[in-house]
N, C-alpha and C positions, 0 to 999 in steps of 0.2 A: 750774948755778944754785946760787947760797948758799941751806943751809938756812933760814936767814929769811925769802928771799925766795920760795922753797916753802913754806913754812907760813903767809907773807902769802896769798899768789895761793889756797892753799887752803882759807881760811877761807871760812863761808857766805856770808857779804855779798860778801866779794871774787867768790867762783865767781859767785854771783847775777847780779852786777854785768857781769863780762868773758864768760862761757861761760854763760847763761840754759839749754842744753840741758844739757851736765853737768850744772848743778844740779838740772833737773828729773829727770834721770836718778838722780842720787843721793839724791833726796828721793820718788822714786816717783812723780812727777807729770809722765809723760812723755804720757800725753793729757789732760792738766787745762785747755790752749790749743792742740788740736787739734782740729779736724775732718778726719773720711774720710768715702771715699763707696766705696761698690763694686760702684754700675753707672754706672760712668761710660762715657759714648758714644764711640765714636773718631773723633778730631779728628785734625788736625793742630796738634800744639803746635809752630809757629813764632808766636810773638807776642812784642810788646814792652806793659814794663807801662805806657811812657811813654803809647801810645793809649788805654791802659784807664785811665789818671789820670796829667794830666803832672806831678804835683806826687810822684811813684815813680819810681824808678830802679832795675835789676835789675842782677843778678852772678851768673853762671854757674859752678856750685863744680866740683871736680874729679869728682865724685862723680855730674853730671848734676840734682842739685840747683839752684834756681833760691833765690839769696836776694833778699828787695827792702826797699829800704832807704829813705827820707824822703830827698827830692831833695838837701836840704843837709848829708846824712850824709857823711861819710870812712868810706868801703865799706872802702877799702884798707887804710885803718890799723886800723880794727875790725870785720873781719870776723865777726864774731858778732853786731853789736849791728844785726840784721836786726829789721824789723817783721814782717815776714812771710817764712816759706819754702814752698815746694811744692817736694815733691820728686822723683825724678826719671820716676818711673811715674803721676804729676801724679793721683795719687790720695789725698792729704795733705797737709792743708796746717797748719802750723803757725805762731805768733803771738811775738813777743817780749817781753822783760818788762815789756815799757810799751805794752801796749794800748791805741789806742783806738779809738773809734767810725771814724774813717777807716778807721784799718785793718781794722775788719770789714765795711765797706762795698768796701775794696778786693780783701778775700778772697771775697765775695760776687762779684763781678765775676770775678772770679780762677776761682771755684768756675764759675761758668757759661759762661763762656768755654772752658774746657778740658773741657765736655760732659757737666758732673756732671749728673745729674737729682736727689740730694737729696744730704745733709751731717749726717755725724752726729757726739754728744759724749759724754764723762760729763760736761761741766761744762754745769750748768743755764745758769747766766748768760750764758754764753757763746751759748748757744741761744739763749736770748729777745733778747739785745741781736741776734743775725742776725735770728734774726725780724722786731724790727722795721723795721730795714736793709730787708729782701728784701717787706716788706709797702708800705714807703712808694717802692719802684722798680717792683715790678710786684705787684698784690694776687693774684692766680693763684702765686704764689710765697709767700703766708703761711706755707706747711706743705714751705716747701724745706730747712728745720735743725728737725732733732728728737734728743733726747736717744736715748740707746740704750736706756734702759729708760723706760716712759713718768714722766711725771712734769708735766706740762703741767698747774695749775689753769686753772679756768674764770675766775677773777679775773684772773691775767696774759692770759689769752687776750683780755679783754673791757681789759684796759691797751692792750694793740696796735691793735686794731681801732676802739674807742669805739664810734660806734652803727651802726657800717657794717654796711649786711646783705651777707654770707657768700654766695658761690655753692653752687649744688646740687654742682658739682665737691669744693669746698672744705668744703664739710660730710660728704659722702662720706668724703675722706680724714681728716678729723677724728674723724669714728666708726670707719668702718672700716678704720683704720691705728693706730689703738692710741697715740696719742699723747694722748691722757689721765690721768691717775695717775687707781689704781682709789678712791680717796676720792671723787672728785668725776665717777665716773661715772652716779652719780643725777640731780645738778644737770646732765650734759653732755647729758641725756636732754629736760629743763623748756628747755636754752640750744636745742637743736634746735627743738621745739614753737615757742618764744618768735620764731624767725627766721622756721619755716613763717608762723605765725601774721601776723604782724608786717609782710611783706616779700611775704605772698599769692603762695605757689607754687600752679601755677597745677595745676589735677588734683591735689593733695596737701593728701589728710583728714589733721589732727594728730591725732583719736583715735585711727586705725588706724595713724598714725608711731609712736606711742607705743606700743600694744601688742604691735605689731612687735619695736621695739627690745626690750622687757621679756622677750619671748620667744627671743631670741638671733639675731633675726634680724638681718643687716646694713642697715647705709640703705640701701645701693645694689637690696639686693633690694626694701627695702619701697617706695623710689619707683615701681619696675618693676612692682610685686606687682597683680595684676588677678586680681578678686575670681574665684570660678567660682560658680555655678547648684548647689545641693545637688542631689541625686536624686529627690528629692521636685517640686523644680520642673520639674526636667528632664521629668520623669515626665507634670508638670500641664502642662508647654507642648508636649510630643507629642500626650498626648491632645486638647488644643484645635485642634490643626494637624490631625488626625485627624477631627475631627467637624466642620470647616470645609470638608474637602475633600469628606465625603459631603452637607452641604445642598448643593453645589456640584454633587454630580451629579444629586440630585433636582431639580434647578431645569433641568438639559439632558436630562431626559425628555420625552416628548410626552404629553398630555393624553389620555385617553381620549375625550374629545367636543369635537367643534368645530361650529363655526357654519356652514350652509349658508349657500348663494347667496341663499335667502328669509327669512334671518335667526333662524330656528330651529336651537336647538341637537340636532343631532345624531348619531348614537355616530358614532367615528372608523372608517372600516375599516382590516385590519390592512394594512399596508406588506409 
């Protein structure tokens, strides 16, 4: 190859352009449009993407790699200008340089077909756009893409949802899975309150959610959490169980005098 046309093909826009993973590779941005998962379920990955969206077409790399391309693509001639890859331990999946909303809806699909139970990123965006993808396909799946570090405001959360109340499931994982940034762990405490409240879970006091929370406890425990009897009551509800059972047995005494056959009361003999 002429120097020129090596120093064409390797300028940034060129690489960008032809090789989207070189370039992320040489730019440090090798999971900037990726999601992993690392408990993924074991399946059998025999699947075609045509059933999961006829509008994809897949290619099978030498590598065990899986790339999928927009139905009207030339796979052949540019093999790199993939929308989507999973690759070949189907525990990654990675995006092309032209994103979009399909294609996180068809990585979403991708992702749950091949047995992930969740999906992780550094790139925020990338998170909230699956979010809302995986929120408007099945709402049990709100909390299936979360950043690696939390970072989740209570604003985006309440962008996704609008005014839908939240399952007890889904609030669980929203407390205690740590997918909040700790700024807005105050307000994520007032967004709990506001849902009990709001939505009338049913056995769930908001003042004891709330102090719960504040004290380090998890939702999950404080839904569970059943009060106990201090010692003191304990104390006071024996002794009443106690002096209940002795009128009880004075009442199954017999009388010192009874009534003859002439109507006159008089003394009992002893038995």
């Amino acid at each position: 190859m002429a120097g020129g046309k090596v120093n064409s093909y390797l300028t940034f826009g060129k690489v960008k352009k032809n090789d989207p993973e070189l370039f992320s590779l040489l730019t440090g941005e090798t999971s900037l449009l990726t999601l992993t998962n690392k408990n993924k379920s074991h399946v059998e990955n025999n699947f075609e993407i045509s059933v999961l969206n006829s509008n994809y077409k897949e290619k099978l790399n030498f590598d065990g790699s899986i790339s999928i391309f927009y139905a009207k693509k030339n796979a052949e001639k540019y093999p790199h200008n993939h929308n989507i890859k999973i690759n070949a331990e189907k525990n990654k999946i990675s995006f092309g340089n032209n994103m979009n909303e399909f294609d996180v809806e068809m990585a979403y699909k991708l992702a749950k077909s091949n047995g992930w139970t969740n999906a992780e990123s550094n790139n925020k965006q990338l998170i909230l756009d699956s979010m809302t993808v995986a929120y408007a396909s099945n709402k049990d799946d709100l909390l299936f893409f979360q950043t690696k570090e939390p970072t989740l405001k209570i604003s985006e959360l309440k962008d996704i949802i609008g005014n839908d109340p939240l399952s007890k499931d889904n609030l669980i994982k929203l407390v205690d899975g740590n997918y909040v940034a700790d700024e807005d762990k105050k307000e994520l405490i007032d967004f709990v309150k506001n849902q009990i409240y709001n939505y009338k879970f049913k056995d769930v006091n908001v003042i004891d959610i709330e102090k719960h929370l504040k004290s380090g406890m998890s939702l999950k425990e404080s839904f569970e959490y059943k009060p106990k009897l201090d010692e003191s009551k304990e104390k006071t509800k024996q002794e009443l169980k106690e002096s209940s059972n002795k009128i009880d047995d004075s009442y199954k005494k017999k009388s010192k005098y009874k009534i003859d056959a002439n109507g006159k009361v008089v003394k009992r003999d002893e038995d």
